[in-house]
N, CA, C, O and CB atoms as a CASP TS submission, in Angstrom:
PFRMAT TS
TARGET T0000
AUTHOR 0000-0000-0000
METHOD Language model
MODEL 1
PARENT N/A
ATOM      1  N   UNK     1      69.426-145.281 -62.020  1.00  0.00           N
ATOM      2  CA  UNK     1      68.384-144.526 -62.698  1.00  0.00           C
ATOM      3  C   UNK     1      68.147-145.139 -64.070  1.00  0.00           C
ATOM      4  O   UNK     1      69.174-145.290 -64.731  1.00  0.00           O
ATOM      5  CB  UNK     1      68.765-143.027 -62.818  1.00  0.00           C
ATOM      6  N   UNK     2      66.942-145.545 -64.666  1.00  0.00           N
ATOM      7  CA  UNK     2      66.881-145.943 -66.246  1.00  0.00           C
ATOM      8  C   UNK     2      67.316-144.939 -67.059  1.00  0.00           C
ATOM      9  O   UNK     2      67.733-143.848 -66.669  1.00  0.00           O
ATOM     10  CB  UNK     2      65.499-146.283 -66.768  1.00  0.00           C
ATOM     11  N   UNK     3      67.250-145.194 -67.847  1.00  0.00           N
ATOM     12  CA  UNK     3      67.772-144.445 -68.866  1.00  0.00           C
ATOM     13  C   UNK     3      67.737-145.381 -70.341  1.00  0.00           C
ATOM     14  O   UNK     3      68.310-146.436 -70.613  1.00  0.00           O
ATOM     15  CB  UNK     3      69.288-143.984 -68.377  1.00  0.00           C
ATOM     16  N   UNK     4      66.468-144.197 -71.456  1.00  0.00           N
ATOM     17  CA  UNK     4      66.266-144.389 -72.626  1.00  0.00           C
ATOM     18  C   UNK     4      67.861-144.886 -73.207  1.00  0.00           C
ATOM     19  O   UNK     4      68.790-144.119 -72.956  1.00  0.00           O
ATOM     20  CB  UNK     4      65.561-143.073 -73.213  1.00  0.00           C
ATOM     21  N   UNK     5      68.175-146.261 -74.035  1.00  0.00           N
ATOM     22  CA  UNK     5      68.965-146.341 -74.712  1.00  0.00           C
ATOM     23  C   UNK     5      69.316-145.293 -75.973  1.00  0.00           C
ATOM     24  O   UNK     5      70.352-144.693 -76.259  1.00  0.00           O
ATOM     25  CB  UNK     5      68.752-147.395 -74.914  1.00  0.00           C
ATOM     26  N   UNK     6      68.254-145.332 -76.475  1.00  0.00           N
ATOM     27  CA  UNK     6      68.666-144.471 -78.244  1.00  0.00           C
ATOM     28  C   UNK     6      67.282-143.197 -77.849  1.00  0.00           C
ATOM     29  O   UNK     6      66.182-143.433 -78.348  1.00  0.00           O
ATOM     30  CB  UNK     6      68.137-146.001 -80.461  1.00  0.00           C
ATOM     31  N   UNK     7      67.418-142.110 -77.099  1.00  0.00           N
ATOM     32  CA  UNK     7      67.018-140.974 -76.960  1.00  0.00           C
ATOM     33  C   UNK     7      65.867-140.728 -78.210  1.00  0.00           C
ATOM     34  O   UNK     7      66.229-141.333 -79.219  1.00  0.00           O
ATOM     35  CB  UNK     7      68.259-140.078 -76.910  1.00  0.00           C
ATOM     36  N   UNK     8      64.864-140.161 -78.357  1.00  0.00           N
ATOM     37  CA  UNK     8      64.025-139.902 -79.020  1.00  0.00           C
ATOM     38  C   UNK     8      64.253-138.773 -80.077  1.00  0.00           C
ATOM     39  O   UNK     8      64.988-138.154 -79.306  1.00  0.00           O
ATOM     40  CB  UNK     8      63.148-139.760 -78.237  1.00  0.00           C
ATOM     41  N   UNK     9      64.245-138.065 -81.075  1.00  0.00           N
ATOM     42  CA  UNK     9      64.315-137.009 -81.343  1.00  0.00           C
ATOM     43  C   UNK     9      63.201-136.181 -81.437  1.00  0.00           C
ATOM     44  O   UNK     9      63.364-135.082 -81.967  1.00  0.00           O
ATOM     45  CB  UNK     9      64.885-137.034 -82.163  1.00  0.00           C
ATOM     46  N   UNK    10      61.976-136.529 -80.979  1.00  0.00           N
ATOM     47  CA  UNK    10      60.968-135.911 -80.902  1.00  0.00           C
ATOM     48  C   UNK    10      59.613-136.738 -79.817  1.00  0.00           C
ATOM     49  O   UNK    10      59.576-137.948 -79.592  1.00  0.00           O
ATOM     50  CB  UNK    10      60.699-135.690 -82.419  1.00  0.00           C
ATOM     51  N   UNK    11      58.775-135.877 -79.371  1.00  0.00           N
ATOM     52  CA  UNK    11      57.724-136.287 -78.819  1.00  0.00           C
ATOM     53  C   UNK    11      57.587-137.746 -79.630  1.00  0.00           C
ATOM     54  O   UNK    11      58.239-138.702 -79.211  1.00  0.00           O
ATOM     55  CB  UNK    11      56.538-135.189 -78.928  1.00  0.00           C
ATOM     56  N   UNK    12      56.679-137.897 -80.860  1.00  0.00           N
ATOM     57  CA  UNK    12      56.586-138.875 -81.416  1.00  0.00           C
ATOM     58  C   UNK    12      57.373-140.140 -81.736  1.00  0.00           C
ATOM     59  O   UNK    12      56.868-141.171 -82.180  1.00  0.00           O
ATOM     60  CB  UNK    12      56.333-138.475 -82.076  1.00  0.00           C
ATOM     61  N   UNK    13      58.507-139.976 -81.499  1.00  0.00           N
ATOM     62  CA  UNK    13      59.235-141.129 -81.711  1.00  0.00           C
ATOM     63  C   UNK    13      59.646-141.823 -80.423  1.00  0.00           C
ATOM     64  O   UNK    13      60.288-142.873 -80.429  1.00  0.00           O
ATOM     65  CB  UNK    13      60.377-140.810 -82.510  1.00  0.00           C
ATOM     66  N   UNK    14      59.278-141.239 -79.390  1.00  0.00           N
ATOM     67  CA  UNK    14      58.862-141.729 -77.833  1.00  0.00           C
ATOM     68  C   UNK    14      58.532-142.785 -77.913  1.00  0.00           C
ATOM     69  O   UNK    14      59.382-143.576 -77.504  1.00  0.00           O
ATOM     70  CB  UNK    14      57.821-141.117 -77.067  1.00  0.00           C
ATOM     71  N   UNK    15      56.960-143.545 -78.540  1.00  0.00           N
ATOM     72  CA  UNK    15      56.511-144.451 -78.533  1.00  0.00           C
ATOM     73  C   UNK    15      57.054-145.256 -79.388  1.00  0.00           C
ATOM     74  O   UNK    15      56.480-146.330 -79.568  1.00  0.00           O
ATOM     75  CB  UNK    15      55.508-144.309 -78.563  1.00  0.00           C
ATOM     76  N   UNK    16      57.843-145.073 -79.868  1.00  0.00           N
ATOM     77  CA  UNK    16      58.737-146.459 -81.336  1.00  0.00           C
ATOM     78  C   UNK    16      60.006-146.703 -80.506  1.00  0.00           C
ATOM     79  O   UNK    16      60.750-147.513 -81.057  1.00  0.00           O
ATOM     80  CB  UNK    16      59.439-145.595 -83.516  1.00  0.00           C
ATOM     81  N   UNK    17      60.484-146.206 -79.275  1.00  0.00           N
ATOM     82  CA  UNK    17      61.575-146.488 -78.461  1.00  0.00           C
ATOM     83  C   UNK    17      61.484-147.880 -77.910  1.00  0.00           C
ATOM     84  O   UNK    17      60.475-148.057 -77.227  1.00  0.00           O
ATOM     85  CB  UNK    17      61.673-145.503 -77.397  1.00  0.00           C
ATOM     86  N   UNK    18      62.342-148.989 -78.042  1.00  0.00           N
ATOM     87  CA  UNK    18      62.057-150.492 -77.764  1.00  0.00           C
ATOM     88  C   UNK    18      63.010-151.207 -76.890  1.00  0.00           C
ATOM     89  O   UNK    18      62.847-152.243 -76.245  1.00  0.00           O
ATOM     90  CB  UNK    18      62.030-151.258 -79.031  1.00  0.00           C
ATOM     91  N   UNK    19      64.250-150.276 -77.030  1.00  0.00           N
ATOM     92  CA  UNK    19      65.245-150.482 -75.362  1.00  0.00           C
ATOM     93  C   UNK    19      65.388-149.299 -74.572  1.00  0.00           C
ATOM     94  O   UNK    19      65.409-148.069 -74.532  1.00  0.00           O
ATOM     95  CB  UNK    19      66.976-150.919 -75.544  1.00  0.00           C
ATOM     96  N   UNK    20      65.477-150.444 -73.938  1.00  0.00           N
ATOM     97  CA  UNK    20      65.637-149.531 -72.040  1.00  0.00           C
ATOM     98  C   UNK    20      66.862-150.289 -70.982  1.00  0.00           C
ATOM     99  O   UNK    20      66.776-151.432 -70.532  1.00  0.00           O
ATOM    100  CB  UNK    20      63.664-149.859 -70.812  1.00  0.00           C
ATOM    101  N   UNK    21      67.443-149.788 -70.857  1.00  0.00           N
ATOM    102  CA  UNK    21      68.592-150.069 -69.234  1.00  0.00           C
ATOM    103  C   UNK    21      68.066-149.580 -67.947  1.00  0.00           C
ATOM    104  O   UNK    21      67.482-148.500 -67.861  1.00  0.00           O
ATOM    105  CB  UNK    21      70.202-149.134 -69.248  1.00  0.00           C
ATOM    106  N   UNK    22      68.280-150.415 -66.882  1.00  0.00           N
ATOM    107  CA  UNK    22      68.371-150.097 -65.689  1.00  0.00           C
ATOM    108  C   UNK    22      69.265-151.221 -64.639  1.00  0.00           C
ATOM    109  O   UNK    22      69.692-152.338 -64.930  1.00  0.00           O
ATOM    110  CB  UNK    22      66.962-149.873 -65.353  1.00  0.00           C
ATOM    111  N   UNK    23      69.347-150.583 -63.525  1.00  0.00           N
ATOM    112  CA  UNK    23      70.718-151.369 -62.770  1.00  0.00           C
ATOM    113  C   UNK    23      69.359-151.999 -61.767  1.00  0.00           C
ATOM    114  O   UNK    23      68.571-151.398 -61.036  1.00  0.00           O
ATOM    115  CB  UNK    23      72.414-150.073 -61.758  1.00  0.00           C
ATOM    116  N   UNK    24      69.483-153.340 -62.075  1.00  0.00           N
ATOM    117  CA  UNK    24      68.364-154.380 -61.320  1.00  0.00           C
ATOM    118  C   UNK    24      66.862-154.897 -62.393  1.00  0.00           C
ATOM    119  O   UNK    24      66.369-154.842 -63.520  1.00  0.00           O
ATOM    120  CB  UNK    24      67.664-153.332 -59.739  1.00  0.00           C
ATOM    121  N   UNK    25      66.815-155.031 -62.019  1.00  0.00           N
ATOM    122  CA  UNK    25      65.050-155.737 -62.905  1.00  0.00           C
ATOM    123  C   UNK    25      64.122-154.678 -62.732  1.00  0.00           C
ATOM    124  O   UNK    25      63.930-153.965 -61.747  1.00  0.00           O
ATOM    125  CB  UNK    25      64.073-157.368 -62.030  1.00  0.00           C
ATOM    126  N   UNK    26      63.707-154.685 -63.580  1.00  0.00           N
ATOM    127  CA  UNK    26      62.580-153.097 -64.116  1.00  0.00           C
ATOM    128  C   UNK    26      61.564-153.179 -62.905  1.00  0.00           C
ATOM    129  O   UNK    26      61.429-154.211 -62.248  1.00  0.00           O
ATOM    130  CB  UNK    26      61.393-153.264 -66.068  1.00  0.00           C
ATOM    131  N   UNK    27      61.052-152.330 -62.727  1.00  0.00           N
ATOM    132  CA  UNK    27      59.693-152.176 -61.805  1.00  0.00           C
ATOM    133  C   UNK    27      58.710-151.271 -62.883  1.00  0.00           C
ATOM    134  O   UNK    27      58.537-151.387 -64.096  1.00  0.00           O
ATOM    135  CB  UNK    27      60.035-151.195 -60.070  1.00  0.00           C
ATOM    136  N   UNK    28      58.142-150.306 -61.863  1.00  0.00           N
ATOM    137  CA  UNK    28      57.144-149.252 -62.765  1.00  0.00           C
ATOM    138  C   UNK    28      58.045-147.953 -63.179  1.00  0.00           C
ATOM    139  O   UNK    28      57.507-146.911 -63.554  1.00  0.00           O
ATOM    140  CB  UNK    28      55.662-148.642 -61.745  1.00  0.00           C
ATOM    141  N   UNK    29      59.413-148.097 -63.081  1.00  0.00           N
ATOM    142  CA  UNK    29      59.816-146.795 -63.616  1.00  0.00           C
ATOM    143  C   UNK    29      59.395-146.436 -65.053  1.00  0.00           C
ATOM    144  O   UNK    29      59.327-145.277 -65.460  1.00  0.00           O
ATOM    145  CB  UNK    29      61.251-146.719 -63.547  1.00  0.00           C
ATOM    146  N   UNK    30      59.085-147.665 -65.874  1.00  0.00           N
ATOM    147  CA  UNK    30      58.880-147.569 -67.350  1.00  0.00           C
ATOM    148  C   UNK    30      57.367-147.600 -67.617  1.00  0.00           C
ATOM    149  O   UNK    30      56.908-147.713 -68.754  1.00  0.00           O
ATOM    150  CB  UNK    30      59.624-148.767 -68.133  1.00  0.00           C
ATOM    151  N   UNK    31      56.589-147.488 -66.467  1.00  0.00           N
ATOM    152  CA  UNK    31      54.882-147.527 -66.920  1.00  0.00           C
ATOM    153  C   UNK    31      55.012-145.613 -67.591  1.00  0.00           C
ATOM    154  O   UNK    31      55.609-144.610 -67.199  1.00  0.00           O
ATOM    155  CB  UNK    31      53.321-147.882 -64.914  1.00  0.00           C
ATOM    156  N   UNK    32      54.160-145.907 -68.657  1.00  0.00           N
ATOM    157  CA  UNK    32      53.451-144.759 -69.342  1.00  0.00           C
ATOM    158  C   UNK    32      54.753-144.635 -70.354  1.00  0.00           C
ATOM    159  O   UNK    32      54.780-143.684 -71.135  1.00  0.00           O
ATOM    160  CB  UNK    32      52.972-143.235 -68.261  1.00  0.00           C
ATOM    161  N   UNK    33      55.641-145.425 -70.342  1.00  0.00           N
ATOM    162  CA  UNK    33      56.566-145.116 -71.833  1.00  0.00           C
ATOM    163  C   UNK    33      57.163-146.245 -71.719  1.00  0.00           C
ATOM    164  O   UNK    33      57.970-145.972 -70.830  1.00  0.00           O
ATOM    165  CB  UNK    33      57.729-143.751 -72.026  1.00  0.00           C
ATOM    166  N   UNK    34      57.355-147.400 -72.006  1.00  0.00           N
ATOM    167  CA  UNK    34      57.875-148.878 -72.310  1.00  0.00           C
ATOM    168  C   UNK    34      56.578-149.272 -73.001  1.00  0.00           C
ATOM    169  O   UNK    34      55.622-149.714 -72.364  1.00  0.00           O
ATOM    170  CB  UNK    34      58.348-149.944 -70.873  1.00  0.00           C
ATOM    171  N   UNK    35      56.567-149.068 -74.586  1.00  0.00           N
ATOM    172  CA  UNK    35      55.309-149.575 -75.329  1.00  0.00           C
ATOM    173  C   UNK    35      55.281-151.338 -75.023  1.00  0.00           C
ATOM    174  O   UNK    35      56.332-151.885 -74.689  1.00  0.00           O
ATOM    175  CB  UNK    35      55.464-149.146 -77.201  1.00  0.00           C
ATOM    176  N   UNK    36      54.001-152.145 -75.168  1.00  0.00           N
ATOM    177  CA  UNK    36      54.264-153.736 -75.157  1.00  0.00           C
ATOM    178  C   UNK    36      55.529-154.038 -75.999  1.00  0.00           C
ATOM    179  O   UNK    36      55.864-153.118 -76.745  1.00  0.00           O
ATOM    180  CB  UNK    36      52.945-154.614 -75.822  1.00  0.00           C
ATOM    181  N   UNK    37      56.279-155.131 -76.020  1.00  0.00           N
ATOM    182  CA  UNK    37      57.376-155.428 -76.680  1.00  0.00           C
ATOM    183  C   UNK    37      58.895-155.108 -76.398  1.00  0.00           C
ATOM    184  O   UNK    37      59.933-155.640 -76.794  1.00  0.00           O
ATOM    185  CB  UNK    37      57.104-155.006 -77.675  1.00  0.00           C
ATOM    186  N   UNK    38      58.604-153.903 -75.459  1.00  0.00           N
ATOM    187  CA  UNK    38      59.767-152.883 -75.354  1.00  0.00           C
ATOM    188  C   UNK    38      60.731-154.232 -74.479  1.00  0.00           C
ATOM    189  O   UNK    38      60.194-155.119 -73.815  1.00  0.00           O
ATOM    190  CB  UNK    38      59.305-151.040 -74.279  1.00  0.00           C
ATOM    191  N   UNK    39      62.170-154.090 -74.689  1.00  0.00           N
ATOM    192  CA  UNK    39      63.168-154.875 -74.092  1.00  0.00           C
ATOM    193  C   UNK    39      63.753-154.304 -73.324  1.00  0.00           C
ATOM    194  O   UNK    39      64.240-153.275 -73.792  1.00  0.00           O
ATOM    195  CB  UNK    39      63.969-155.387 -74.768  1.00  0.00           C
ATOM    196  N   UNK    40      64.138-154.619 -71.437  1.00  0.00           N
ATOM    197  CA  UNK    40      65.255-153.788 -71.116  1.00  0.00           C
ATOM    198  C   UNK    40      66.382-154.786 -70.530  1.00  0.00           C
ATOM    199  O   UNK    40      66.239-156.008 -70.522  1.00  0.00           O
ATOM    200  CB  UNK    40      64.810-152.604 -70.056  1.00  0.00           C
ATOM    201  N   UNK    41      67.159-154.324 -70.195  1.00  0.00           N
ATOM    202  CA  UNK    41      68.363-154.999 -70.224  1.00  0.00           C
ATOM    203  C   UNK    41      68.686-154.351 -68.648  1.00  0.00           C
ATOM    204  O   UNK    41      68.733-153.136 -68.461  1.00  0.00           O
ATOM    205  CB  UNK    41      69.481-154.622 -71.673  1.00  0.00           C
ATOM    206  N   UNK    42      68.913-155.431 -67.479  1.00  0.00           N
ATOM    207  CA  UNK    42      69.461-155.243 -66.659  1.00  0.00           C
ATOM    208  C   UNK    42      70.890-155.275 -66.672  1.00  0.00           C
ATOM    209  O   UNK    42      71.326-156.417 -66.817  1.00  0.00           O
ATOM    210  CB  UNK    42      68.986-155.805 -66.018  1.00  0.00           C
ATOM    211  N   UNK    43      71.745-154.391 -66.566  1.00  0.00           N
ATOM    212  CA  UNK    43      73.161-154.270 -67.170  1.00  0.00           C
ATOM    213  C   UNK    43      73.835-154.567 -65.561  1.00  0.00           C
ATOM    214  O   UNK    43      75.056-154.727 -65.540  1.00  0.00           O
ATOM    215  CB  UNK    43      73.592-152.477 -68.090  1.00  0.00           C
ATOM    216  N   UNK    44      73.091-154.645 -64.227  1.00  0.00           N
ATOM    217  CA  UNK    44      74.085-154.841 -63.002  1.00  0.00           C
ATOM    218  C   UNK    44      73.644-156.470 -62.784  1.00  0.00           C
ATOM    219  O   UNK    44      74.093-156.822 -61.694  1.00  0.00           O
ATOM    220  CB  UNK    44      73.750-153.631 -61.429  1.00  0.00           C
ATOM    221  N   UNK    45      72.993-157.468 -63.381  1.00  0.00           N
ATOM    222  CA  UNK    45      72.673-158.912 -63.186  1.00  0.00           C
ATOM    223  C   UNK    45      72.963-159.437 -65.192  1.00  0.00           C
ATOM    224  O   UNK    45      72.936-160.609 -65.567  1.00  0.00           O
ATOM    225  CB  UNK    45      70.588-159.108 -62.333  1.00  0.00           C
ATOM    226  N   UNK    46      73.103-158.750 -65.729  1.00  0.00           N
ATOM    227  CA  UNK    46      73.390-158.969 -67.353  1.00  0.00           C
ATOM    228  C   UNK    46      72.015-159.593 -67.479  1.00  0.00           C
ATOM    229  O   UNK    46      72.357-160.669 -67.969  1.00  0.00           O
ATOM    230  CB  UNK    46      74.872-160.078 -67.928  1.00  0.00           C
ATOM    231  N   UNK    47      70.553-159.671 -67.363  1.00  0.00           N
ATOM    232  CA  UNK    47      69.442-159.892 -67.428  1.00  0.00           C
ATOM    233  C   UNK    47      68.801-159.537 -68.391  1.00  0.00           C
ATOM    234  O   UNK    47      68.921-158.316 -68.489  1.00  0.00           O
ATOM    235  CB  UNK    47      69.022-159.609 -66.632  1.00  0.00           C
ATOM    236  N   UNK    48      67.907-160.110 -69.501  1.00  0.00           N
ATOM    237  CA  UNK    48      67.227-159.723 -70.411  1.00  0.00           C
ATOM    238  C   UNK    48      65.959-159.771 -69.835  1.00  0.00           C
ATOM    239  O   UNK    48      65.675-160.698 -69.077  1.00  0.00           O
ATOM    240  CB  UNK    48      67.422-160.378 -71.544  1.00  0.00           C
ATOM    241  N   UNK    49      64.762-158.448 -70.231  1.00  0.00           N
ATOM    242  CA  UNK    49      63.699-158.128 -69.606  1.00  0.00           C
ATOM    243  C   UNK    49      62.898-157.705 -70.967  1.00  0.00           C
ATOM    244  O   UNK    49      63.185-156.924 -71.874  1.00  0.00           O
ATOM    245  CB  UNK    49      63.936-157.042 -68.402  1.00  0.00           C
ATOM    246  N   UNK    50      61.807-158.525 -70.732  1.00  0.00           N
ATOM    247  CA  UNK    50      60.592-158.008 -72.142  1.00  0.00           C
ATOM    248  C   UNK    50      59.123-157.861 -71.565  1.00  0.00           C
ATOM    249  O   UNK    50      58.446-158.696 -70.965  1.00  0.00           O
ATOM    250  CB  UNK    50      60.401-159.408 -73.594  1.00  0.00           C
ATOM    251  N   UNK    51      58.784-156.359 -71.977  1.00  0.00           N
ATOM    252  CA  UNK    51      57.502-155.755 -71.404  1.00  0.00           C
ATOM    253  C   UNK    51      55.906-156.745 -72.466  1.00  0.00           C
ATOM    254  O   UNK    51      55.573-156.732 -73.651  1.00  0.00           O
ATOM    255  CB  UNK    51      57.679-153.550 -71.806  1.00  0.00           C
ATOM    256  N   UNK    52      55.470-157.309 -71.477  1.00  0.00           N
ATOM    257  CA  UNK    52      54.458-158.218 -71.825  1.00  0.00           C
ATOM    258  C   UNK    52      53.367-157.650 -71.426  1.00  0.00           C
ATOM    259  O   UNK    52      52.311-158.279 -71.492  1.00  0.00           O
ATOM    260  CB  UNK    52      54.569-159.498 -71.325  1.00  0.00           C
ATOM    261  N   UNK    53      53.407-156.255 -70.899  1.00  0.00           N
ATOM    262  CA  UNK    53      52.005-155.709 -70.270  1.00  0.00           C
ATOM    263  C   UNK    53      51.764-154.539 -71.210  1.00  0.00           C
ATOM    264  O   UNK    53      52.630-154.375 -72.069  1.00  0.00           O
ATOM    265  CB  UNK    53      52.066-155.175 -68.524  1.00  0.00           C
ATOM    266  N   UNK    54      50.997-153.911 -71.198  1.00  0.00           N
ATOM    267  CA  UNK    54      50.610-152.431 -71.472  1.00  0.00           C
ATOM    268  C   UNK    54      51.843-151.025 -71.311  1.00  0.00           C
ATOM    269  O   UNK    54      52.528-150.914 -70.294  1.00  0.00           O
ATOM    270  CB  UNK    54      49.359-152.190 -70.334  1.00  0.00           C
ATOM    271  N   UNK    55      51.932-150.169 -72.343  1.00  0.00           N
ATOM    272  CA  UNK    55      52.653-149.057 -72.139  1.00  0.00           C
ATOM    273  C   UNK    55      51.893-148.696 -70.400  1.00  0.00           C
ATOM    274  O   UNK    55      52.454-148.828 -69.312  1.00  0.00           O
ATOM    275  CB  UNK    55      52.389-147.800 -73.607  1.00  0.00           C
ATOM    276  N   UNK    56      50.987-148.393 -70.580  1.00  0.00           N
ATOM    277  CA  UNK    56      50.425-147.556 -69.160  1.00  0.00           C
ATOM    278  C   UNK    56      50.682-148.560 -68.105  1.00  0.00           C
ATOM    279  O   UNK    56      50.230-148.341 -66.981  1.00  0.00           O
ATOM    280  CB  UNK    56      48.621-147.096 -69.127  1.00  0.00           C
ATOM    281  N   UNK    57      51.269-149.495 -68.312  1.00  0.00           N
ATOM    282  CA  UNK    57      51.465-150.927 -67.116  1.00  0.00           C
ATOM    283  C   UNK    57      52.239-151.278 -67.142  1.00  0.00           C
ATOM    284  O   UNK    57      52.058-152.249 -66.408  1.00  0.00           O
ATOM    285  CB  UNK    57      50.892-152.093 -67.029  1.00  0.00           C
ATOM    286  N   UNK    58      53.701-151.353 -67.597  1.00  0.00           N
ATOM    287  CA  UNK    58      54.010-152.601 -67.986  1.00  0.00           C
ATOM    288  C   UNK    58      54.341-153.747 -67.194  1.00  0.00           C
ATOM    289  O   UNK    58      54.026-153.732 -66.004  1.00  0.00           O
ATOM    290  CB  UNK    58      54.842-152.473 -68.669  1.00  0.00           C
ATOM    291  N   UNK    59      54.938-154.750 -67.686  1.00  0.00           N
ATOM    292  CA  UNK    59      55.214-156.298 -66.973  1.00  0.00           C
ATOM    293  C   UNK    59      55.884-156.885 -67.290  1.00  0.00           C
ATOM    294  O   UNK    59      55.770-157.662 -68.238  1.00  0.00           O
ATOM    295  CB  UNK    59      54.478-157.189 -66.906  1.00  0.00           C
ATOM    296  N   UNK    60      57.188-156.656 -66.338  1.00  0.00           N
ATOM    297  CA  UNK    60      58.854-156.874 -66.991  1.00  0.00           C
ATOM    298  C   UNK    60      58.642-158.736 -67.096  1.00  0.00           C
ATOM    299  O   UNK    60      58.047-159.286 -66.169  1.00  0.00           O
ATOM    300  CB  UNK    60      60.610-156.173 -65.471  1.00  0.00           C
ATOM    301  N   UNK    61      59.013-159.324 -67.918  1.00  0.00           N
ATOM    302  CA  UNK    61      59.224-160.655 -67.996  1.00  0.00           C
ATOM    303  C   UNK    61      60.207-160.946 -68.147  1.00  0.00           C
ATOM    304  O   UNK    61      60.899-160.104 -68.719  1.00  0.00           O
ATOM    305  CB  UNK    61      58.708-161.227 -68.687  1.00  0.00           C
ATOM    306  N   UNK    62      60.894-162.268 -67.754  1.00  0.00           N
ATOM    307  CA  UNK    62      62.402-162.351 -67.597  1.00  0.00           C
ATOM    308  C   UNK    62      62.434-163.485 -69.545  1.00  0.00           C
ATOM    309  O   UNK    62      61.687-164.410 -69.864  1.00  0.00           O
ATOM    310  CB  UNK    62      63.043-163.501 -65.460  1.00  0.00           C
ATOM    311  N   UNK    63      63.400-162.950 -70.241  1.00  0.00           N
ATOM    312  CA  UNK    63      63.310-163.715 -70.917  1.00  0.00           C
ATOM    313  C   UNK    63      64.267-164.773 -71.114  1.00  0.00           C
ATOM    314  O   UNK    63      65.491-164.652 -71.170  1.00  0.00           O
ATOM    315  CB  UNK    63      63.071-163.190 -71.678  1.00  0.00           C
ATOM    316  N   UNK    64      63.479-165.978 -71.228  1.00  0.00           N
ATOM    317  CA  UNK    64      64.104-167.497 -71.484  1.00  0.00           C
ATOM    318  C   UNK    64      64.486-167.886 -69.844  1.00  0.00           C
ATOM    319  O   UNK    64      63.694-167.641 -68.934  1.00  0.00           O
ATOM    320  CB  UNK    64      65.761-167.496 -72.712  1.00  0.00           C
ATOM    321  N   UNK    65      65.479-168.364 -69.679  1.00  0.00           N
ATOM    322  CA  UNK    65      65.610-169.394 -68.627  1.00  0.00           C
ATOM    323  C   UNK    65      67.143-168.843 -68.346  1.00  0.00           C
ATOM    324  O   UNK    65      68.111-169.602 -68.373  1.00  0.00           O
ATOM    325  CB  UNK    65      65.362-171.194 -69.143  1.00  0.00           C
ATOM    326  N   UNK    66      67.260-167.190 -68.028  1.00  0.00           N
ATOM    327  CA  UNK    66      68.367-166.357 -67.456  1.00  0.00           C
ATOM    328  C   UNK    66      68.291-166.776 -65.793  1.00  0.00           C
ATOM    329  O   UNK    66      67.418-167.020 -64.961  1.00  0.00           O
ATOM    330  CB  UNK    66      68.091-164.560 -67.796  1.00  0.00           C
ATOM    331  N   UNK    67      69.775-166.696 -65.861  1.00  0.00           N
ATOM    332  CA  UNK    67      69.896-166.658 -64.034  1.00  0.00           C
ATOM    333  C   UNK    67      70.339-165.327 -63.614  1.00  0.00           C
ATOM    334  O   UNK    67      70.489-165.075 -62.419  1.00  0.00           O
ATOM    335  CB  UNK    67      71.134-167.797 -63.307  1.00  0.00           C
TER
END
């Protein structure tokens, strides 16, 4: 299941949230809250993942030249 790294303390600080975990490579669990930029971290492949698409879209990119 993903799961927000550093929890929000309010509605508004939702959108300033910039990590995310999940066990495998992101899909659409994070469309409508992974703002562009947002990073997640596959913690079951140790994978770095950076959202290059739209909050309402996003588009996990693998970053650098990870195996």
């Amino acid at each position: 299941m993903p799961q927000v790294v550093n929890p929000p303390a309010d509605d508004d600080a939702v959108a300033r949230q910039r990590l995310y975990q999940s066990a495998g490579a992101p899909t659409t669990q994070f469309n409508g809250v992974a703002p562009k930029g947002a990073l997640c971290v596959d913690y079951t492949n140790a994978v770095l993942y950076i959202n290059t698409g739209t909050k309402a879209a996003a588009t996990w990119t693998k970053v650098g030249t990870q195996t």
